[in-house]
C-alpha positions as CSV (number, residue, x, y, z in Angstrom):
1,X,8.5,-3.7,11.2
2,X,5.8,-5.4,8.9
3,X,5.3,-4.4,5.4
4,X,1.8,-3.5,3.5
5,X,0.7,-3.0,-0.2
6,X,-2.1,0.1,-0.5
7,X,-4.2,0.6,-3.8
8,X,-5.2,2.8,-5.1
9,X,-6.9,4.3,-8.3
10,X,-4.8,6.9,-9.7
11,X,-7.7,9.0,-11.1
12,X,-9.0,8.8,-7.6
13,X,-5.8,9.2,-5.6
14,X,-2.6,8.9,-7.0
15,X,1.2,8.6,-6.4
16,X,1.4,12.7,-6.9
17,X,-1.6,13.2,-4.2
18,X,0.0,11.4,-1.9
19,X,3.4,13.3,-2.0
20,X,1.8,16.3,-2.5
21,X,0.5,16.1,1.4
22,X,3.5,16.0,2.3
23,X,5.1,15.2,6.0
24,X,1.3,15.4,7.3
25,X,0.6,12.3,5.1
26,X,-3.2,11.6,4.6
27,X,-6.0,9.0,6.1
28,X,-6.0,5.7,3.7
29,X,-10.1,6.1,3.9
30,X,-13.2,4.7,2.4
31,X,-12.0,1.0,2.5
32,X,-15.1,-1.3,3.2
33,X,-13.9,-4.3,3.3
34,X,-13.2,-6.3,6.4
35,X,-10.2,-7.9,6.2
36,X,-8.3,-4.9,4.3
37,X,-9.8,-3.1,7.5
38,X,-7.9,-5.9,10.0
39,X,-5.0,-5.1,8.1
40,X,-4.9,-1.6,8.9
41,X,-6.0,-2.5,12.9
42,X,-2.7,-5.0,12.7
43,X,-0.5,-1.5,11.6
44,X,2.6,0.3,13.2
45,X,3.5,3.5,13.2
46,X,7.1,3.5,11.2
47,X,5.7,0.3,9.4
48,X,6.1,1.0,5.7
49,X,4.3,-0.1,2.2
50,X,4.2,-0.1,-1.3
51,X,1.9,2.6,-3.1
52,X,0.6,0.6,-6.1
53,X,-1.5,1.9,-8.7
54,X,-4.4,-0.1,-9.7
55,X,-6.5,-0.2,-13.1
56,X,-4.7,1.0,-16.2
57,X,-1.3,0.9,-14.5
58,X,-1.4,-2.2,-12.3
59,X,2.1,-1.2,-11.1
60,X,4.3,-0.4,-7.6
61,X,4.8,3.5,-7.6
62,X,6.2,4.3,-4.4
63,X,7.1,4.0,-0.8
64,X,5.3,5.0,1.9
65,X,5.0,4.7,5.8
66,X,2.5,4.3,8.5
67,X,2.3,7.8,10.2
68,X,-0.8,7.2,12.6
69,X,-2.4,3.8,13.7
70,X,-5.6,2.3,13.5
71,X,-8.5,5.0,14.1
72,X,-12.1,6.2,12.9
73,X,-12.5,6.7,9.3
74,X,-13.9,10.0,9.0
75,X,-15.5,9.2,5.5
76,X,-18.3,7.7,7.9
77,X,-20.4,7.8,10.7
78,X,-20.5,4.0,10.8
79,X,-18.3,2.8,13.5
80,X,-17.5,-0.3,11.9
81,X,-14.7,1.4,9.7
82,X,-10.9,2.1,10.5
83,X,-8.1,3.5,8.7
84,X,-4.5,4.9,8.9
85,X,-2.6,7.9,8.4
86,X,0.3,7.4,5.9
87,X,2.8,9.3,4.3
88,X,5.1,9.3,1.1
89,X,9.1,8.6,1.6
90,X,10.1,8.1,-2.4
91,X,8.6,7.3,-5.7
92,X,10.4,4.0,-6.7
93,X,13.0,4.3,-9.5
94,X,11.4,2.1,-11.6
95,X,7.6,1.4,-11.0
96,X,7.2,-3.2,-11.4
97,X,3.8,-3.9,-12.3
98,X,1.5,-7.1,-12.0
99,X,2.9,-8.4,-15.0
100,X,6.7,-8.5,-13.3
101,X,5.7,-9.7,-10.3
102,X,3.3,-12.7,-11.2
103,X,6.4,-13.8,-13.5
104,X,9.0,-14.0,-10.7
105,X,8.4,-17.2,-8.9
106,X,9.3,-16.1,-5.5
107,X,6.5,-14.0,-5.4
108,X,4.0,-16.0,-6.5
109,X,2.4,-16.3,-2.8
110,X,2.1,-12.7,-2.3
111,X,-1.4,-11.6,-1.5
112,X,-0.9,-9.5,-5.0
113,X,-1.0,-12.5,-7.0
114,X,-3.5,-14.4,-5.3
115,X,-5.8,-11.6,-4.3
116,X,-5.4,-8.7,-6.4
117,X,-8.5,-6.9,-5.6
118,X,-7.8,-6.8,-1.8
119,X,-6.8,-3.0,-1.2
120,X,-4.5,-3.2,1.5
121,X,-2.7,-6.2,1.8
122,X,0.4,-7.4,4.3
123,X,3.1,-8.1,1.9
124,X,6.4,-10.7,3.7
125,X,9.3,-9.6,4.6
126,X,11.2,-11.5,1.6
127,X,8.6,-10.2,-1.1
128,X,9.6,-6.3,0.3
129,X,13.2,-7.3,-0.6
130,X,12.8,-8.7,-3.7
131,X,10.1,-6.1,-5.3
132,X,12.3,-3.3,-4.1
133,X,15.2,-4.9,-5.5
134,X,12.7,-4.8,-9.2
135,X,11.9,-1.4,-8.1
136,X,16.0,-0.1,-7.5
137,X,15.0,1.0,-4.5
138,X,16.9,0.0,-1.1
139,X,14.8,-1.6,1.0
């Protein structure tokens, strides 16, 4: 299983949006960036992610999980953009934001922290366990 962060603005899709579709999850569209788009190509179905809320918030909201892989982005005609289907499993019990993770050491290599503006990033195996730990959630 690999692990992923997804942003997102939560004026423009939130944490509630994305529990409120349910087992039938939703596409992760519109992203237009290539790499974030690579990401998404690299995705599993079953692999799971953190649901972070960008802008005012800047904090890890929620699990979710991979629910379809790589396909079309139906946002656009242009062919060269993908996206995913994912869905919500649980809010975390306590949201960690920027602020807590740049502070903890052993994350400061995670894509988060170098890269914030990167939409969907692959987050390690070890970074998972330790923001789900900060989050009470079991990972």
């Amino acid at each position: 299983m690999q692990y992923w962060l997804f942003k997102s603005e939560p004026n423009t899709w939130s944490w509630d949006d994305q529990t409120n579709k349910g087992e039938v999850g939703e596409e992760w569209d519109g992203v237009r960036n290539y790499q974030a788009r690579n990401f998404m190509r690299q995705m599993e179905i079953g692999d799971r992610g953190f649901f972070y809320h960008s802008m005012k918030e800047k904090s890890v909201v929620g699990i979710v999980e991979v629910i379809a892989t790589s396909h079309p982005d139906s946002t656009t005609e242009d062919p060269r953009w993908d996206c995913v289907d994912i869905k919500a499993v649980a809010p975390v019990a306590r949201p960690v934001t920027l602020d807590e993770i740049k502070a903890d050491p052993r994350l400061g290599d995670m894509v988060l922290v170098k890269n914030s503006r990167l939409s969907v990033q692959p987050v390690t195996a070890a970074e998972w366990q330790i923001v789900c730990a900060m989050a009470g959630v079991d990972p």
